[in-house]
N, C-alpha and C positions, 0 to 999 in steps of 0.2 A: 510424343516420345522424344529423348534427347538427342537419341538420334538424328531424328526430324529438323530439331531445333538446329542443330549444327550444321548440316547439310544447307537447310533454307538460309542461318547466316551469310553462310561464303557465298550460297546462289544472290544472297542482296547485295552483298560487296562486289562482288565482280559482276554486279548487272550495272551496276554506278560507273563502273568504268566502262561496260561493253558500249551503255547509252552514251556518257563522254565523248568515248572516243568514233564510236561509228556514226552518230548522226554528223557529227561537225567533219569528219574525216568523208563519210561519205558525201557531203557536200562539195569537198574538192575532189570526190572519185566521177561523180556527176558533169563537173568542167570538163572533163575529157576530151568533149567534142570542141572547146572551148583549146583547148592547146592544141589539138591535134589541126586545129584551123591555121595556129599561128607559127607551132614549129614541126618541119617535115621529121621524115626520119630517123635523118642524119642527125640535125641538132637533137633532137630525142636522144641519141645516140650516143653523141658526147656526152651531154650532162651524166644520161645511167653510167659512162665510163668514167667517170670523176664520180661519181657513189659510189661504184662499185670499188675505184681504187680506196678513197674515205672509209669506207667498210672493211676493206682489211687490214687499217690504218689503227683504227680506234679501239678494236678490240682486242689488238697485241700492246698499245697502251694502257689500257684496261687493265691486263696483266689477272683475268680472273678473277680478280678484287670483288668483281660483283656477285659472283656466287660466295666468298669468303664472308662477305657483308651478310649474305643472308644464312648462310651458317653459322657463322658464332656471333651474330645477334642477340640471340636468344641462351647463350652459352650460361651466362648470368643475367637473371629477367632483375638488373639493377639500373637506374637512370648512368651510375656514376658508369659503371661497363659500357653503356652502350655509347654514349658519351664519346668511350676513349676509341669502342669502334669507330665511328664515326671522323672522329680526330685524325684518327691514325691511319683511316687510309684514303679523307682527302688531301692531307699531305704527302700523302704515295704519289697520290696522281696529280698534285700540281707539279710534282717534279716529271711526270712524266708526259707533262701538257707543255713542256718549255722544247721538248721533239717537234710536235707539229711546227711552231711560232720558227724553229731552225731553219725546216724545211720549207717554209716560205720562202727563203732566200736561193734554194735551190731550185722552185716553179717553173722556170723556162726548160729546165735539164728534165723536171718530169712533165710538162707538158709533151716534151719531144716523143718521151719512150713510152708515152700514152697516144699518141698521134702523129707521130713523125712529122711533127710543126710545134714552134714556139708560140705558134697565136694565140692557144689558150692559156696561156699562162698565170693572167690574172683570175682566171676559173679556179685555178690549182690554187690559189693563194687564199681566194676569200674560203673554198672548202675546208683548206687547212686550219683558218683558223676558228671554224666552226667547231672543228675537232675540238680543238683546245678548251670551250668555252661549255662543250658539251661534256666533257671531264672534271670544269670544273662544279657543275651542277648534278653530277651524277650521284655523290653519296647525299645528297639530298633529297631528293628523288627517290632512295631506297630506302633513307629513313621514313619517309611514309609511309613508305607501304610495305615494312615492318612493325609502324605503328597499327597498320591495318586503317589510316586517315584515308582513305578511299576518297571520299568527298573531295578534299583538297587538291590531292593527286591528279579525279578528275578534272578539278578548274581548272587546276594550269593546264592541263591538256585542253581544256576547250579553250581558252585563251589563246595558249601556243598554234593549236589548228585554225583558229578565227587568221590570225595574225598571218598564216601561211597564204589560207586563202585568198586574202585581200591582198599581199603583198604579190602573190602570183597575177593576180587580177592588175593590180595595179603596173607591174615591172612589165607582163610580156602585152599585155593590149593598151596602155595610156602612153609608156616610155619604149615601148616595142623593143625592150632589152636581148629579144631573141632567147640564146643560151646563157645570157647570166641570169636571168628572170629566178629560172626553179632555184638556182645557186643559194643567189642574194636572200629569195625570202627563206631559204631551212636558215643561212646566217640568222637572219632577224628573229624567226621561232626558238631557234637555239637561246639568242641572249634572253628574250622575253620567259623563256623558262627558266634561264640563271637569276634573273631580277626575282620573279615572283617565290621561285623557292627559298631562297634569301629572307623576304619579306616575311612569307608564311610560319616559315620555320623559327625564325630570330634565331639563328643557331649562327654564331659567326665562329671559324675557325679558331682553336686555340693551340697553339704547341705546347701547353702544360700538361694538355692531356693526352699529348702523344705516346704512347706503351710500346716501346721498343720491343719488350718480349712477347706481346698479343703482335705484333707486324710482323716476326719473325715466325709464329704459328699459323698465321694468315696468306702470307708471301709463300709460307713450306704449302697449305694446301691447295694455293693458288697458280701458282709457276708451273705446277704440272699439266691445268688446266691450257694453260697456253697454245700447245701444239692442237690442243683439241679445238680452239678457238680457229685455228688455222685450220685446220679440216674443216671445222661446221664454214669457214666463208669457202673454200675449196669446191665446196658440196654446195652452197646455194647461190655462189657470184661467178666463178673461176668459167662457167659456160658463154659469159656475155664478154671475153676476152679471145674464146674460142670460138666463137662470130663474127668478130671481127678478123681475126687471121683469116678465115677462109672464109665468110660472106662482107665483110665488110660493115663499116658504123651506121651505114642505114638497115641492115639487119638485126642489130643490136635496138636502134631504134623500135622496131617492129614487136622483138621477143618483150620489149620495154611495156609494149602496153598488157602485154600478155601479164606481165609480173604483176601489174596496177591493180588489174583482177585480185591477184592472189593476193595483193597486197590488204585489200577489205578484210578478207579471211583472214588474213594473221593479225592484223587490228582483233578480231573477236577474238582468236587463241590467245595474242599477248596479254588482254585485259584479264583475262580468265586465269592464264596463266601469273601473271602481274601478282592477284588476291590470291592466287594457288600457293606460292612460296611460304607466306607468315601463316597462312591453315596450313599448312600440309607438314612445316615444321613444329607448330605449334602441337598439333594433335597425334602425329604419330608414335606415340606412346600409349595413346587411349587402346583399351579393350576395343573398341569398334570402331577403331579408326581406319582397318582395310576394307570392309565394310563400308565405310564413308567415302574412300577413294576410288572404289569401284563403280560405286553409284554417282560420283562428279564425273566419272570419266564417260560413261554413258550418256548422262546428261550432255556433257558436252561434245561428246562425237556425233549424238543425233543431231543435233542444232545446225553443227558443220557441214554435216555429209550433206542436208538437207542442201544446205545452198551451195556445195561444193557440186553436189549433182545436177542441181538445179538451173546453174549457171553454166557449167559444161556444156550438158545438154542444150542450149538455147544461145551458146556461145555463139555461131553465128549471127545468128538474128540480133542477140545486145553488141555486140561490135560495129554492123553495118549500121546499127542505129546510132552508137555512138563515137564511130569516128570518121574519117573519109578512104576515099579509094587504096590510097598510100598504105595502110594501115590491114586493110581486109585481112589480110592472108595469116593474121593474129590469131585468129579462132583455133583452127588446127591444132597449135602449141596450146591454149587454155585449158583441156584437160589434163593433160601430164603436168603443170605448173599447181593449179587447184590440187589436184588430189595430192602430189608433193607436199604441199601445205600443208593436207590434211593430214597425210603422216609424221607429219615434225609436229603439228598438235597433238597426235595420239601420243606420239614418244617424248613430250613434257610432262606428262604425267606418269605414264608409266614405269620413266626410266627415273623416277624418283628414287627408288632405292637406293641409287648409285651414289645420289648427293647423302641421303642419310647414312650411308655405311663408310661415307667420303673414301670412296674406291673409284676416286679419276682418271685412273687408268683404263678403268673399262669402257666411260663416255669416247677415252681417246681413240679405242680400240673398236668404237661401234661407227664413231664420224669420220674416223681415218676411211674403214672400209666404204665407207659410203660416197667420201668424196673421191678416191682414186676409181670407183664405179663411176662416177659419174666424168671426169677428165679422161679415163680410157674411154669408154663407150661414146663421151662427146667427139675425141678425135676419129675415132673408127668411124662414126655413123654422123656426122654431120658434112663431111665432106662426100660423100656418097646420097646421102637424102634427103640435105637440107633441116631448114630452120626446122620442119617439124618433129625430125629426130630426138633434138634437145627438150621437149615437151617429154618424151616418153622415156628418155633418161634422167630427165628431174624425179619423175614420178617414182620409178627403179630404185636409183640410189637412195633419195629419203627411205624408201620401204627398207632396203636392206638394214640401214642405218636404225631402224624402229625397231626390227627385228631383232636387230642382234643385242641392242641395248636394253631391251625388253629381255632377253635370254639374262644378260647378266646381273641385273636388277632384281631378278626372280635366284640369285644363287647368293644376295646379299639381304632381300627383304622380300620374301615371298607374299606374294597376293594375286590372288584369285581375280582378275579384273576381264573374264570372258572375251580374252584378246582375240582367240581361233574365230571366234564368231563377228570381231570389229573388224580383224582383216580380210574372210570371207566376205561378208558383206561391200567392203570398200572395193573390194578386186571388181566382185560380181557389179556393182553399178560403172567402175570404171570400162568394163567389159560392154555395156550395156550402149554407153556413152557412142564409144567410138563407133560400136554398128548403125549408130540411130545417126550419125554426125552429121550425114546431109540428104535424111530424109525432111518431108517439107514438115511444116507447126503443127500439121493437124495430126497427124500420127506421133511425133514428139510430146502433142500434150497428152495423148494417148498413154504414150510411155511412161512420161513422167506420172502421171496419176496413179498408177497400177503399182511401178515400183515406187511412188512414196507412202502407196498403203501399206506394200510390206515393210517395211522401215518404220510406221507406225505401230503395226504389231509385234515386232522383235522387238520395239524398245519400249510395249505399251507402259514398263514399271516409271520410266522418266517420265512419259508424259501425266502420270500419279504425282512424283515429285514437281512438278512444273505447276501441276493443279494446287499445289497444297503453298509455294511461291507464293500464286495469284490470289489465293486466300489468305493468307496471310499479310499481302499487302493492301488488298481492300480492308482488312481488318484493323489496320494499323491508319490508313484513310480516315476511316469512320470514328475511328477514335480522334483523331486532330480536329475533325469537324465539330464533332461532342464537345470536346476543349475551347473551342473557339464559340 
């Protein structure tokens, strides 16, 4: 069926990047035990507080741009259009890459009001101009994977993850750089991403193709997005600032490794997500193209939940195995962080509508409410019950945030995508988790097995589609071999 065909396409493209990015990414999720030997809490601590600042840095320079780029993309499927896309809004953003490079010279002033101490200063400096370097290889990056170059996409990503690793490897155990180690090497992954996009692409900037009046329709649908970019970091950084007020940067350290976890998981949702953008733009206009979305979106909740449960569940046991004493008290916070996750992958898909109908008002109106959920409820309930508080308000706020954007998605492009039954589901194993959290492995595998049969059987249509993948790519095998 064509149906088939299309679905199994986007499942081969985004399995190109899921492999990309999770074997080499999970190779440095692996070192764990490997950093948590060489830097304690605190330094832990710092550095997530200089990404964390980084992160609310980059996507207010950003300016939206990036959803703009995958919106009118496709506006005209012409080389010369896309072109001037492209043109026209990496010259947006090398002017707004000349901010960070500013704010270098201010580094001692924000080291302060990040750590009431000028010593990290030079932390602040090389972050910054990571920024810079990371903007300006971003419209390159998007024109791939608006070409739907998947493959490419994925090399630099394995390149840039090779390069991370080894420079982590090398900075904090050869030159025991401490807290510049994790800094230095995302610098050096950053630029090795600007080089090779560069290369791959041969696209070098031109201002002859810059389109004043495509910027001006781009900037109008993009500027709005802005405040909402402020929410969504509100909503998933604004708590490791709210750690350190009232527990301090070795707490922040702690909830640090708890995120690392989460952090595998969103490697699978981004790559998914990454291929989801040019299908999901591409196609929805098709007669069966809700139909199609429904069925990716299943596909890809079962996959997660699997290991979002998986690891919840057993989250003690993989933490004491993977880091030291310093660190234990991580488990606690890992199902509220995980399932979070989970729900900001459910609501990239579902709250598609919103980008198709370009009604940005309502993403603002779903991340607004989610992250003041999560900054009331962090200050109420984290000074009263500690770090693990923030685990079950990550969880909360994402969900509201799904929920509501899903509502208004469904008042702009209605689809059928059996959400009553993804968010039953996700509560009930969340539900499951916490009672099971310290009984001993042998009743846990007990759990785990029972509730992953049910999970198998609500989702027995995916596990159909998944079968029809793996034949398909044996098929595709067996013919190279034929050929050869």
């Amino acid at each position: 069926m064509e149906q088939d065909r299309k679905v199994i396409q986007f499942l081969k493209g985004s399995s190109i990047l899921i492999i990309a990015n999770v074997v080499l990414k999970a190779i440095n999720f692996f070192l764990l035990p490997l950093y948590t030997d060489y830097l304690n809490p605190t330094e832990l601590g710092i550095t997530d507080l200089i990404t964390t600042f980084t992160s609310f840095l980059f996507p207010i320079l950003v300016m939206g741009l990036d959803s703009a780029f995958s919106a009118f993309f496709y506006e005209q499927k012409t080389e010369e259009h896309q072109k001037k896309v492209f043109n026209t809004i990496w010259f947006t953003l090398f002017l707004t890459s000349i901010i960070p490079l500013i704010l270098i010279f201010f580094a001692s002033r924000i080291s302060y009001l990040l750590f009431d101490t000028t010593e990290h200063a030079w932390l602040v400096r090389i972050a910054l101009f990571s920024i810079s370097i990371n903007l300006w290889y971003l419209p390159y990056s998007l024109t791939l994977r608006m070409q739907n170059k998947m493959a490419a996409f994925g090399f630099v990503n394995i390149v840039a993850s090779i390069t991370l690793i080894f420079s982590n490897i090398l900075f904090l155990v050869i030159f025991n750089l401490s807290t510049y180690s994790l800094i230095i090497s995302t610098f050096l992954s950053h630029l090795v991403q600007l080089i090779l996009y560069i290369v791959i692409l041969k696209e070098s900037p031109s201002r002859n193709k810059i389109d004043n009046k495509l910027r001006k329709a781009m900037l109008k649908f993009a500027i709005p997005l802005v405040p909402t970019v402020v929410s969504a970091w509100a909503l998933s950084m604004s708590d490791r600032f709210i750690i350190k007020m009232y527990l301090g940067e070795e707490a922040v350290g702690i909830y640090g490794i708890a995120a690392r976890f989460a952090a595998v998981l969103a490697i699978i949702s981004g790559s998914v997500h990454t291929a989801y953008s040019a299908f999901a733009f591409n196609k929805k206009d098709d007669a069966d193209a809700k139909i199609q979305f429904k069925r990716v979106l299943n596909g890809f909740f079962f996959i997660l939940l699997v290991i979002c449960f998986t690891v919840s569940l057993f989250g003690k046991q993989i933490i004491i195995l993977m880091t030291n004493k310093a660190y234990y008290s991580a488990f606690y916070i890992l199902p509220g962080v995980l399932f979070g996750q989970l729900s900001y992958a459910v609501n990239t898909i579902t709250g598609y509508g919103i980008s198709f109908a370009k009604k940005t008002v309502y993403s603002l109106i779903a991340t607004t409410a989610g992250a003041l959920t999560s900054i009331v409820l962090n200050f109420l309930l984290i000074p009263r019950f500690g770090l693990v508080a923030s685990g079950h308000v990550n969880f909360i706020s994402y969900l509201i945030m799904c929920i509501l954007a899903y509502y208004f998605s469904q008042k702009v492009y209605p689809c059928d995508y059996g959400i009553w039954k993804i968010f039953a589901i996700m509560l009930l194993s969340y539900f499951m988790v916490y009672i099971s959290i310290d009984l001993n492995v042998y009743m846990k595998l007990i759990i785990c097995f029972f509730n992953l049969l049910i999970i198998c059987f609500l989702f027995k249509d995916v596990l159909l589609d998944y079968r029809l993948l793996a034949k398909e790519v044996t098929i595709n095998i067996n013919k190279k071999k034929r050929k050869k």
